[in-house]
Backbone as a printed PyTorch tensor [residue, N CA C, xyz], in Angstrom:
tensor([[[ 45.2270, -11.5370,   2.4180],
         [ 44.4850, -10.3750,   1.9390],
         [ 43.0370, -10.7550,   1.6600]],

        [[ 42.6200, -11.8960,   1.0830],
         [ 41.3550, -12.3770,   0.8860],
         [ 40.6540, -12.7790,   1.4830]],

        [[ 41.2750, -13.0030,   2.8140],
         [ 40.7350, -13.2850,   4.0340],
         [ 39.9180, -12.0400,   5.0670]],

        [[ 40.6680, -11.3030,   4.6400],
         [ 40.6090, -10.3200,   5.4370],
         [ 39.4440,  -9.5920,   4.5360]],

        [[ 38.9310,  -9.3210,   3.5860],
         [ 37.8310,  -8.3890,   2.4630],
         [ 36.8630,  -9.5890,   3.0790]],

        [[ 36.5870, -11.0970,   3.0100],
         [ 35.3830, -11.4840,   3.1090],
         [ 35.2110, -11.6310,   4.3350]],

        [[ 35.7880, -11.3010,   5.3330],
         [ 35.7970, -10.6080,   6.8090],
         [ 35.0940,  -9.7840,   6.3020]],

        [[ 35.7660,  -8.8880,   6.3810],
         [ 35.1330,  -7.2080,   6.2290],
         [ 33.5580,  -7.4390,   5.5250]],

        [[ 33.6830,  -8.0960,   4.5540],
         [ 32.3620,  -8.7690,   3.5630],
         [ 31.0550,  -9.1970,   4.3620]],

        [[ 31.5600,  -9.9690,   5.3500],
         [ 30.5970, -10.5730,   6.5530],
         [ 29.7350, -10.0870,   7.6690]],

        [[ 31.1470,  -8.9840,   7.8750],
         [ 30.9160,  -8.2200,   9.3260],
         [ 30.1400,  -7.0670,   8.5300]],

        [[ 30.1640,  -6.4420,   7.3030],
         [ 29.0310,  -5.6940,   6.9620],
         [ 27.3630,  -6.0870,   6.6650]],

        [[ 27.7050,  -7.3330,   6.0840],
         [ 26.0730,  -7.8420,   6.1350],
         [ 25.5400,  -8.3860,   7.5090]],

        [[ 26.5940,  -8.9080,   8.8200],
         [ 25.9280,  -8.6540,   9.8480],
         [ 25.4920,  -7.3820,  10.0630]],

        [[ 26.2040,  -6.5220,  10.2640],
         [ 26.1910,  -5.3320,  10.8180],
         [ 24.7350,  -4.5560,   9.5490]],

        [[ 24.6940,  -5.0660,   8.4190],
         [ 23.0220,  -4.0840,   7.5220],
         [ 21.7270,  -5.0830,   8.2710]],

        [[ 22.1520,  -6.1940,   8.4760],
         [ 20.9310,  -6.8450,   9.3560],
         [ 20.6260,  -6.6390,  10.7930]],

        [[ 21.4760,  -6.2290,  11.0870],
         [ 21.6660,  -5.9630,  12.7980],
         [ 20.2610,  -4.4570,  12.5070]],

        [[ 20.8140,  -3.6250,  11.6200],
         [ 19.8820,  -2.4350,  11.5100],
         [ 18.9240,  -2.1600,  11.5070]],

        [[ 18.6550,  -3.8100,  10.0640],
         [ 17.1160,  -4.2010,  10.2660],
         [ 16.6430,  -4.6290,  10.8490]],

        [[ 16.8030,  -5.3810,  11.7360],
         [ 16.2970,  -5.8340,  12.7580],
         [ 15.7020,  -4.7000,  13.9410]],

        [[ 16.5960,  -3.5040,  14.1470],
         [ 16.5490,  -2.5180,  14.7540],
         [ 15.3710,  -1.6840,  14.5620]],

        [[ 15.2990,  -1.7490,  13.0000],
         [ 14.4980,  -0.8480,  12.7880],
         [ 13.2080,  -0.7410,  12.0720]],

        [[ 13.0560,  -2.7950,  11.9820],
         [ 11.9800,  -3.1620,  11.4170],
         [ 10.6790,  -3.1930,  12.2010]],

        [[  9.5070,  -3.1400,  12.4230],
         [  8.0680,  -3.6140,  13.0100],
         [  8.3800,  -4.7180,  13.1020]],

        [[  8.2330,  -5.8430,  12.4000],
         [  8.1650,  -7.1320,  11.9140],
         [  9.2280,  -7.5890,  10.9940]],

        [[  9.6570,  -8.8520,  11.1730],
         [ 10.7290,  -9.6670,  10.3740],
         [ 10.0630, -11.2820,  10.2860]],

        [[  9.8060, -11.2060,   9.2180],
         [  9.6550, -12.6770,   8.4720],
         [ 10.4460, -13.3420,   7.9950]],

        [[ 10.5660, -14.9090,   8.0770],
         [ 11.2130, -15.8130,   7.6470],
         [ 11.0470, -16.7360,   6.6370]],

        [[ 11.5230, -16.8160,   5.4020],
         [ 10.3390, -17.2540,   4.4580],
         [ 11.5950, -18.2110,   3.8400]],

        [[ 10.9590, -19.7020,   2.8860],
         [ 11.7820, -20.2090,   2.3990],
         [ 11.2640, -20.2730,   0.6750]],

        [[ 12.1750, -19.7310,   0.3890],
         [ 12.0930, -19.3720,  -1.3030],
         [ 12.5710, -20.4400,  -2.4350]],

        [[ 12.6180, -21.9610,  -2.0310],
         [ 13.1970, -22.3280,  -3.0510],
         [ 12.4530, -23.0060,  -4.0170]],

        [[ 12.8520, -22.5860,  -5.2210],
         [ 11.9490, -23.2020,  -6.6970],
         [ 11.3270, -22.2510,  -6.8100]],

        [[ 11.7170, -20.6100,  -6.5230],
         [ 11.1390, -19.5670,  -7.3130],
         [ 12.1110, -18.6310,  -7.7790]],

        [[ 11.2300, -18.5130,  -9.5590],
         [ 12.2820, -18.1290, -10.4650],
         [ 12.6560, -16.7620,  -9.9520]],

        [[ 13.6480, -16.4380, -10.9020],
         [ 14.0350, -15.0610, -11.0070],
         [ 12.8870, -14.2080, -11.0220]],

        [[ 12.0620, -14.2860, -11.8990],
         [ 10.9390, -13.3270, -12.2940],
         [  9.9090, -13.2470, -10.9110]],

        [[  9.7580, -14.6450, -10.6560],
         [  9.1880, -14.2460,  -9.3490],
         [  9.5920, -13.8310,  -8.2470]],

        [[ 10.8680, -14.3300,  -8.1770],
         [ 11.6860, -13.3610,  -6.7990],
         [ 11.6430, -11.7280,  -6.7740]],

        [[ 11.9910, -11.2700,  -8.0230],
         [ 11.6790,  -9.8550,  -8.4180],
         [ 10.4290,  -9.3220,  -8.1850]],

        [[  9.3220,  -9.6620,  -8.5450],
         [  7.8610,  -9.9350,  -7.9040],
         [  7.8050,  -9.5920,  -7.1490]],

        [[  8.3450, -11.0620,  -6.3090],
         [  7.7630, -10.7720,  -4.4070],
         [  8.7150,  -9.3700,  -3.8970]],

        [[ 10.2910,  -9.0350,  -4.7180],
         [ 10.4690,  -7.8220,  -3.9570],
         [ 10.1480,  -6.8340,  -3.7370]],

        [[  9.0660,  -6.0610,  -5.5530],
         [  8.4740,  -5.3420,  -5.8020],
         [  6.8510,  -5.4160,  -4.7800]],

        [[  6.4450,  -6.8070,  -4.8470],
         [  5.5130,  -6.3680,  -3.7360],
         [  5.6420,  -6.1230,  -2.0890]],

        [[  6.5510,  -6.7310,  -1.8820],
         [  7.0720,  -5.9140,  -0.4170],
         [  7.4140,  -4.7010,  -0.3840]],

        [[  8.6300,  -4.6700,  -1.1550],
         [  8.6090,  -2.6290,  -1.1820],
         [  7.4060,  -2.0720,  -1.5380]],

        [[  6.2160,  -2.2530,  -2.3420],
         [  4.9860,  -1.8320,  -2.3530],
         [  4.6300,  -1.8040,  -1.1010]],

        [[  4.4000,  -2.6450,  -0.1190],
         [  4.0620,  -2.9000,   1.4400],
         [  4.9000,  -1.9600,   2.3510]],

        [[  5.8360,  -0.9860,   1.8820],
         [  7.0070,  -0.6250,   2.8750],
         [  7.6510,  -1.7600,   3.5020]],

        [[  8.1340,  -2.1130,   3.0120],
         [  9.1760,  -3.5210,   3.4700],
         [ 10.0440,  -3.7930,   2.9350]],

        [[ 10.8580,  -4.5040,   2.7770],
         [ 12.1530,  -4.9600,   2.0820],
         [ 12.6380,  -6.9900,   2.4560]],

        [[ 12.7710,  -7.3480,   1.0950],
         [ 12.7910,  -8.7080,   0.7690],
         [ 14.7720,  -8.6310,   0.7320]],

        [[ 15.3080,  -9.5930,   1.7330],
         [ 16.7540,  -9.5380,   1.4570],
         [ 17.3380, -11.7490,   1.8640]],

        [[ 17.9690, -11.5110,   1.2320],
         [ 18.4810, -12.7010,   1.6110],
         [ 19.9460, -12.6880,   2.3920]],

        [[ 20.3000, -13.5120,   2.7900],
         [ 21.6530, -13.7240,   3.8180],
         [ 21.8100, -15.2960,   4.2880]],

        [[ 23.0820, -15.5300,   4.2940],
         [ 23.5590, -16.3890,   4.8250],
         [ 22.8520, -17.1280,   6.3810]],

        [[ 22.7250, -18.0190,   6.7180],
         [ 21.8010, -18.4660,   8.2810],
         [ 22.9280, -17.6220,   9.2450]],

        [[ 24.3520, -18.5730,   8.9230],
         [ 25.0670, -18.3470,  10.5480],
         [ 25.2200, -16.9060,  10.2590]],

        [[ 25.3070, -15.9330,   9.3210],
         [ 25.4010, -14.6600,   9.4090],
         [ 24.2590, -13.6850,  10.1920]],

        [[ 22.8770, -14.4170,   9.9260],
         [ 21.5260, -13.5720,  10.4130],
         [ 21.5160, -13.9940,  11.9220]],

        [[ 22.0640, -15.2490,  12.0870],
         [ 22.5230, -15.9920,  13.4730],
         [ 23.1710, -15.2260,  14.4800]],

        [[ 24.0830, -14.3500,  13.8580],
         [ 24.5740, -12.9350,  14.3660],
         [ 24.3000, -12.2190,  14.6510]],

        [[ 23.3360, -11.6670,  13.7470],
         [ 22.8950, -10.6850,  13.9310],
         [ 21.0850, -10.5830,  14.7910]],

        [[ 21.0580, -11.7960,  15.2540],
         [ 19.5460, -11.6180,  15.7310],
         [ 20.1530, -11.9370,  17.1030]],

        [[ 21.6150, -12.3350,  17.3860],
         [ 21.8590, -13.0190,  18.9390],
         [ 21.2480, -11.5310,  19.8000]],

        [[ 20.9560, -11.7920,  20.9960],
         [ 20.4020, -10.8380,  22.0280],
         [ 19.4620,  -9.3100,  21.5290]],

        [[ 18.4820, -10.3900,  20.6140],
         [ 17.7250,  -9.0440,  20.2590],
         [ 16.1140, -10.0960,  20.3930]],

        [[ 15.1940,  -9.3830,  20.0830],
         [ 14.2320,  -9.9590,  20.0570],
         [ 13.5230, -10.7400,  19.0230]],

        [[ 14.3660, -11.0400,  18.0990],
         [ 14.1100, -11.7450,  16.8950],
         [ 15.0100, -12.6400,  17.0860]],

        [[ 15.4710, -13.2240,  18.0800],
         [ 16.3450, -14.5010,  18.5750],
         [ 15.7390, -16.0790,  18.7200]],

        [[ 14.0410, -15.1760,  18.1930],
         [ 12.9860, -17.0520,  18.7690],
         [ 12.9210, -16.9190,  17.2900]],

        [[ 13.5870, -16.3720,  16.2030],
         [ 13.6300, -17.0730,  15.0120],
         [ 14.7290, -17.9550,  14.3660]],

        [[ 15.8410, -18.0980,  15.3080],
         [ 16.8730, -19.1110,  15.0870],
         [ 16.4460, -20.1400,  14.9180]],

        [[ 15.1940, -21.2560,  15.8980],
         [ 15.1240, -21.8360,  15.0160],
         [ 14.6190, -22.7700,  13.5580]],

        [[ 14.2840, -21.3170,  13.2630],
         [ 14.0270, -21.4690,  11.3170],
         [ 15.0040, -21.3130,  10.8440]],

        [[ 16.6550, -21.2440,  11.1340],
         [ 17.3430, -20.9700,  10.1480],
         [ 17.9660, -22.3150,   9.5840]],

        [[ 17.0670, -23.2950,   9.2380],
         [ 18.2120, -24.3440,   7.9580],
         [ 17.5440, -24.0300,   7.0330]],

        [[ 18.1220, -24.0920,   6.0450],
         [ 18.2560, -23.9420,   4.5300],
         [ 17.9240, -22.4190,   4.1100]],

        [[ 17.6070, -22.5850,   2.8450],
         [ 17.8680, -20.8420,   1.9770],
         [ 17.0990, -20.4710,   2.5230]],

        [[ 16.7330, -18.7450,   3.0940],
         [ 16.0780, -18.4010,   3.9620],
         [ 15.8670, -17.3610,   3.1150]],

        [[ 14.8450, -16.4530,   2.8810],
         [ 14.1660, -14.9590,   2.4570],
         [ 14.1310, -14.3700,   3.8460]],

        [[ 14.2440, -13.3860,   3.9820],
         [ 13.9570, -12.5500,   5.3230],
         [ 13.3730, -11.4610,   4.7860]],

        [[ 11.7740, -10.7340,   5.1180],
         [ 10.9290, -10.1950,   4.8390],
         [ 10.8220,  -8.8670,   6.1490]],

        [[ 11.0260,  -7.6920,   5.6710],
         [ 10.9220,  -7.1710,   6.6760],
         [ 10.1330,  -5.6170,   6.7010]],

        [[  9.2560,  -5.3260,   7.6950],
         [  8.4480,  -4.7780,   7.6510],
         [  8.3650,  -3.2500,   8.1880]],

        [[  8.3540,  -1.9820,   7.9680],
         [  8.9750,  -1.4270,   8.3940],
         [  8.0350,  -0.1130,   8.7720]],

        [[  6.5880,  -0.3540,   7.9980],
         [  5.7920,   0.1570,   8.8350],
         [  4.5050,  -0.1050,   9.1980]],

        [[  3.8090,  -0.6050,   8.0920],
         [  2.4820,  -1.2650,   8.7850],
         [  2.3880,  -2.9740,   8.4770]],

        [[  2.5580,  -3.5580,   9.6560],
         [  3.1060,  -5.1900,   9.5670],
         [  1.7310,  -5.9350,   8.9950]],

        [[  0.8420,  -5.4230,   9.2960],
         [ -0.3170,  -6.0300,   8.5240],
         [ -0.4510,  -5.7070,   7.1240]],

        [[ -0.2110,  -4.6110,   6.7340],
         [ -0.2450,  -4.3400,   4.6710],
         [  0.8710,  -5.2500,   4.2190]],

        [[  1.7790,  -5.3090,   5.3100],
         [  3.0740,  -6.2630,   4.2060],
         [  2.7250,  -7.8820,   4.6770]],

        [[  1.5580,  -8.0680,   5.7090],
         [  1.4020,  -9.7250,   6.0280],
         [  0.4840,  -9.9120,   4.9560]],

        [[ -0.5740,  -8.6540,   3.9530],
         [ -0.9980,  -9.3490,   3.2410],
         [ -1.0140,  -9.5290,   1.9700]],

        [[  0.5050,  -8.5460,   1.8270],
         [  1.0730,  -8.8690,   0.0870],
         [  2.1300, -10.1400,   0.1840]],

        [[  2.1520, -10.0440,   1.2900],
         [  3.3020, -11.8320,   1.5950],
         [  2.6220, -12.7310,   1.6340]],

        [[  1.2730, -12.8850,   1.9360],
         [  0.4660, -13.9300,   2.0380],
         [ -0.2370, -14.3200,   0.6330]],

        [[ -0.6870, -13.1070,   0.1010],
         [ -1.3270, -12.7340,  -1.4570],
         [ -0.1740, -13.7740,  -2.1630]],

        [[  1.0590, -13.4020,  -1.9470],
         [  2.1860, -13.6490,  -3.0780],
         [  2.2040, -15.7250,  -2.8570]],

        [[  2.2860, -15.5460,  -1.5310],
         [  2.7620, -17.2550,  -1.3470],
         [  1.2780, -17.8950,  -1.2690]],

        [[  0.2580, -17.2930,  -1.4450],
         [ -1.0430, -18.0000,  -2.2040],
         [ -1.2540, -18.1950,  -3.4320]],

        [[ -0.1310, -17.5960,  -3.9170],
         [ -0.5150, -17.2710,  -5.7370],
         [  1.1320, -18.5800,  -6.1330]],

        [[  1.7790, -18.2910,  -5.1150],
         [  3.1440, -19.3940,  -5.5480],
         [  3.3870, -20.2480,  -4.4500]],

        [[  3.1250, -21.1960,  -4.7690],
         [  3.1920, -22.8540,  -3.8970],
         [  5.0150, -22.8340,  -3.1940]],

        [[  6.0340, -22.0090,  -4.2850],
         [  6.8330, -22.1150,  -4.0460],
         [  7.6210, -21.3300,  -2.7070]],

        [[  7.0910, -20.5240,  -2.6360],
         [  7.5120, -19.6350,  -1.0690],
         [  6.8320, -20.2520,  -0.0750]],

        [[  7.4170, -20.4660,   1.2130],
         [  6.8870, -21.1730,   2.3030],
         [  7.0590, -19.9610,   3.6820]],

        [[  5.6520, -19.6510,   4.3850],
         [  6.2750, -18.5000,   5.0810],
         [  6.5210, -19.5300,   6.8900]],

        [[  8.0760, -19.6420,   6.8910],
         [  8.5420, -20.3280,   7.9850],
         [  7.7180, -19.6940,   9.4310]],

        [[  8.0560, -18.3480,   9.5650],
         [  7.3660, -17.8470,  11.0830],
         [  8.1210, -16.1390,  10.9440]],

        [[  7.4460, -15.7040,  11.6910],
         [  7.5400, -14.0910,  11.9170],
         [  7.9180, -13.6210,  13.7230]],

        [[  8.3000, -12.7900,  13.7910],
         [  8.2430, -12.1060,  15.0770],
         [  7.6960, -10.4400,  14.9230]],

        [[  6.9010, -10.2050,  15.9000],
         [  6.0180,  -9.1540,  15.5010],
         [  5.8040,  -8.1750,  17.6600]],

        [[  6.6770,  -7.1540,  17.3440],
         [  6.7450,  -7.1030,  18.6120],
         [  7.2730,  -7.7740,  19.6920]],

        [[  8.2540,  -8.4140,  19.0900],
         [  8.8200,  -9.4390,  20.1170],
         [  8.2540, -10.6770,  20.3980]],

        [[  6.9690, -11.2220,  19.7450],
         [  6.0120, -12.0590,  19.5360],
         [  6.2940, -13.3370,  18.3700]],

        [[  6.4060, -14.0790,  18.8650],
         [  7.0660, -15.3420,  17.9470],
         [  5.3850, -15.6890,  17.0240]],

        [[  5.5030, -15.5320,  15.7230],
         [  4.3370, -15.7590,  15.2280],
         [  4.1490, -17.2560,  13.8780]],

        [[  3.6900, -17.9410,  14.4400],
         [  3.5270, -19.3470,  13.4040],
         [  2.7780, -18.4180,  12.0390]],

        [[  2.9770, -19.6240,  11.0120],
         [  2.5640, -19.2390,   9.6060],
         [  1.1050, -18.5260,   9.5930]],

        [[  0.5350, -19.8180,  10.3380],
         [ -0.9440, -18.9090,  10.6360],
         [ -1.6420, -18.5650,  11.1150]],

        [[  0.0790, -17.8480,  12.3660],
         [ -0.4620, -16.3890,  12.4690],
         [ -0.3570, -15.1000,  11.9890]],

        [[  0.6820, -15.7410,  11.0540],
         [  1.0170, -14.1750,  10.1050],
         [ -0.6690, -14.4920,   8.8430]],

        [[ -0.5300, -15.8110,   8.5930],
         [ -2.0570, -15.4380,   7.7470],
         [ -3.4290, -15.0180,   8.0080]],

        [[ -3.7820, -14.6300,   9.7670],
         [ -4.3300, -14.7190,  10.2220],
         [ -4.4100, -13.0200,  10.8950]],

        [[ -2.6500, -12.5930,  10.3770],
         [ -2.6130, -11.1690,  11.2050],
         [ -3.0740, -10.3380,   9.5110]],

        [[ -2.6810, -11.0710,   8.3450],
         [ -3.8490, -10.4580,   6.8220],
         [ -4.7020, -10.3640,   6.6660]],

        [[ -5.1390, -10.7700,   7.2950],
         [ -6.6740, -10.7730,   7.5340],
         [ -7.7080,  -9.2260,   8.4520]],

        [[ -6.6530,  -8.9990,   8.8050],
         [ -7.0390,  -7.8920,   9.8020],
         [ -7.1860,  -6.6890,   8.7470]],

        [[ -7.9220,  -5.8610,   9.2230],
         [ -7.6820,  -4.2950,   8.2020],
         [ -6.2660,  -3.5450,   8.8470]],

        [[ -5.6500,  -3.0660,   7.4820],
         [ -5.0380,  -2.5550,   7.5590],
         [ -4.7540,  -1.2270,   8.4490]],

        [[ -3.6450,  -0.1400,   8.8920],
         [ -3.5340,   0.7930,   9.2480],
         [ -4.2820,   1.7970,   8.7190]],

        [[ -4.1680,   2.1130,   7.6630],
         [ -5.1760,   3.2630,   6.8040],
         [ -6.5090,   2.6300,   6.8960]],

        [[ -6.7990,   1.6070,   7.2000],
         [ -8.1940,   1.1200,   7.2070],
         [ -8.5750,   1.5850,   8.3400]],

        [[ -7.8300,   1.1510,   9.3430],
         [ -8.4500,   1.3790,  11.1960],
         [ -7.8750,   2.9060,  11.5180]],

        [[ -7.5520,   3.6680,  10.6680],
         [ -7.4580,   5.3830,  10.8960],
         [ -8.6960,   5.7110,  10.5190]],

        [[ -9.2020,   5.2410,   9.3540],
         [ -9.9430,   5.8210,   8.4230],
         [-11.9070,   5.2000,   8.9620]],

        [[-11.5550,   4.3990,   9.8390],
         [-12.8140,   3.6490,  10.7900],
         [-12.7630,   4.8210,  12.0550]],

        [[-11.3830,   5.0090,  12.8720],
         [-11.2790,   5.9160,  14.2770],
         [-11.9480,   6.8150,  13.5540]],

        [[-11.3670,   7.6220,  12.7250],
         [-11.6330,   8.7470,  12.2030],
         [-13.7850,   9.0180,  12.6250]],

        [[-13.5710,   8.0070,  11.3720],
         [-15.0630,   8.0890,  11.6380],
         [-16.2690,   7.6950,  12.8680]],

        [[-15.6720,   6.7910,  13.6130],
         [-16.1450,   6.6670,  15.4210],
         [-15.7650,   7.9660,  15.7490]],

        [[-14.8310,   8.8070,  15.6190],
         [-14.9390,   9.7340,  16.4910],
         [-15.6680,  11.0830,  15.7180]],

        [[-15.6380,  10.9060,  14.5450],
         [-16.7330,  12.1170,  14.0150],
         [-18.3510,  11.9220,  14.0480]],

        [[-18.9960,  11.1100,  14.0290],
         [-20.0710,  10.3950,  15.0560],
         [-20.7020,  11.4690,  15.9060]],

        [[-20.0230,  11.2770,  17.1900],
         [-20.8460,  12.1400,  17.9490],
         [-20.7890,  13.5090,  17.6970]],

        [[-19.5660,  14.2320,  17.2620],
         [-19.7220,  15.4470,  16.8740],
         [-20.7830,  16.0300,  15.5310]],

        [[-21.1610,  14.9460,  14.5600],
         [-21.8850,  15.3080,  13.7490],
         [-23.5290,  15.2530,  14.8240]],

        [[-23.6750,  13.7970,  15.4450],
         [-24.9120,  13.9900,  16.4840],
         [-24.6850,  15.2720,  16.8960]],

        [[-24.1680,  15.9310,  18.1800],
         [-24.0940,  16.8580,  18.6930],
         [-24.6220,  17.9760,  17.8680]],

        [[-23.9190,  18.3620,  16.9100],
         [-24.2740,  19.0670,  15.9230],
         [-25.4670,  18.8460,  15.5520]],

        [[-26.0040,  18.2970,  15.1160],
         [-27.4570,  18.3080,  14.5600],
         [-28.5390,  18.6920,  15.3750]],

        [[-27.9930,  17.8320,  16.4740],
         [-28.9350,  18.3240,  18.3460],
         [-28.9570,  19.7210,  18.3960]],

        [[-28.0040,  20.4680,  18.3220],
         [-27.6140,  22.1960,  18.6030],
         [-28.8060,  22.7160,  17.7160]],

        [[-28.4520,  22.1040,  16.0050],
         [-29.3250,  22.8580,  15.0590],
         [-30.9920,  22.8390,  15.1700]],

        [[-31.4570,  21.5970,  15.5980],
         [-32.6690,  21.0940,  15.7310],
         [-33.5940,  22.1010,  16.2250]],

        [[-33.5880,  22.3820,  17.2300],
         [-34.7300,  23.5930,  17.4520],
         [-34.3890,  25.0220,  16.9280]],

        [[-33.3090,  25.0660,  16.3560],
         [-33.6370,  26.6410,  15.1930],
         [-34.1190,  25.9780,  14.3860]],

        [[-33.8420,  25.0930,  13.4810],
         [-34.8030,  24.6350,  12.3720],
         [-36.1200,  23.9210,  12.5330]],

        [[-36.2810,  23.6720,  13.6300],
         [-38.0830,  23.9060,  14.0990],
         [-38.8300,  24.6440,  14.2570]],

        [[-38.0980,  25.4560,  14.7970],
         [-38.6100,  27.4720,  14.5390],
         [-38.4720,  27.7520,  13.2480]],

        [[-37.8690,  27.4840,  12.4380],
         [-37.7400,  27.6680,  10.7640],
         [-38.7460,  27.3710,  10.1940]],

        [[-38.6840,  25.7690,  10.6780],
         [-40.4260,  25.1450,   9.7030],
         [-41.7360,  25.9010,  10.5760]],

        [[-41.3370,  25.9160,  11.8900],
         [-42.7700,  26.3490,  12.1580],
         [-42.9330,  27.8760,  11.6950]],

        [[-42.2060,  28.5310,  11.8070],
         [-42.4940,  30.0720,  10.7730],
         [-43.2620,  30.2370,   9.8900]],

        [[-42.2620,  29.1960,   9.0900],
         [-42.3410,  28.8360,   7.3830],
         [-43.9680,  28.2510,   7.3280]],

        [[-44.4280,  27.3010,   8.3890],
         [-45.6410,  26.9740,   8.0690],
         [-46.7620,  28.0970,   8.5520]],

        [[-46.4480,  29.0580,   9.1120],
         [-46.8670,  29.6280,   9.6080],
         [-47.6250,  31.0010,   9.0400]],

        [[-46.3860,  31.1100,   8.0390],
         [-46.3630,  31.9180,   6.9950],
         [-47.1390,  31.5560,   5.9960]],

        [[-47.2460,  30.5700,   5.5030],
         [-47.9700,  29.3660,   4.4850],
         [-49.6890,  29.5470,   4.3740]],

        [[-49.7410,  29.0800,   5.9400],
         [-51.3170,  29.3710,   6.3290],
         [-51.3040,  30.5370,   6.2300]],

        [[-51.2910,  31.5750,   6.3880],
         [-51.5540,  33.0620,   6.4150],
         [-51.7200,  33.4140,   4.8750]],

        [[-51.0060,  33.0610,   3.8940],
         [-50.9170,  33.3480,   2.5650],
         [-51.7940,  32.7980,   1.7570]]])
């Protein structure tokens, strides 16, 4: 009977990682050991701040669950206690509260990432924090593309409001 529940036990935490994997941007590999409780809580609160989620698991279990997917060039980081960091919508806001966090604690080590199917060394995930964020590079398009429409615009207005001033001065002298 006890055999059979930590079966069942196993094949569900493959099967919640299989999901994430599915349905993450990015999955990080991080090694957490010699950080307390308080800070583990920390780093989870700042990933879910990032839209992400901080989970731990067994190796040969995540071993499972990454076989024939594209997070398979992270097998091999799996010896010892592993953090798995995962990103779920903008992979750069959560590379730079993961980076923030394991700059501030000696004790997290970020092993390697896959990002698009892209096997990424430590620093290149410290290197992908560095970048502006999603709301940053909306909020830049945004403004490249309102640019010429404000030019344009001003071009249109320009000779009615030259006829304006010249009126206006026109009017001036006369008075």
């Amino acid at each position: 009977m006890g055999d059979s529940v930590d079966r069942q036990e196993k094949t569900a935490v493959v099967d919640a990682f299989q999901d994430k994997f599915r349905t993450a941007t990015m999955a990080v590999v991080t090694d957490y050991r010699g950080l307390s409780v308080d800070k583990m809580t920390q780093l989870r609160c700042d990933v879910r701040d990032a839209a992400g989620e901080y989970k731990i698991a067994k190796n040969n279990l995540v071993r499972l669950a990454i076989r024939d997917t594209a997070y398979q060039a992270l097998e091999d980081f799996l010896t010892g206690p592993n953090g798995w960091v995962f990103a779920y919508d903008d992979p750069v806001g959560l590379s730079k509260a993961l980076v923030k966090f394991a700059d501030q604690n000696d004790q997290l080590t970020i092993k390697g990432a896959v990002l698009d199917g892209a096997l990424l060394q430590p620093a290149q995930v410290k290197g992908l924090a560095t970048l502006p964020s999603l709301p940053e590079l909306q909020a830049q398009l945004l403004s490249l593309m309102q640019a010429p429409a404000g030019r344009l615009l001003r071009t249109i207005q320009e000779p009615g409001s030259q006829l304006v001033r010249l009126l206006d001065a026109l009017r001036e002298s006369r008075e």
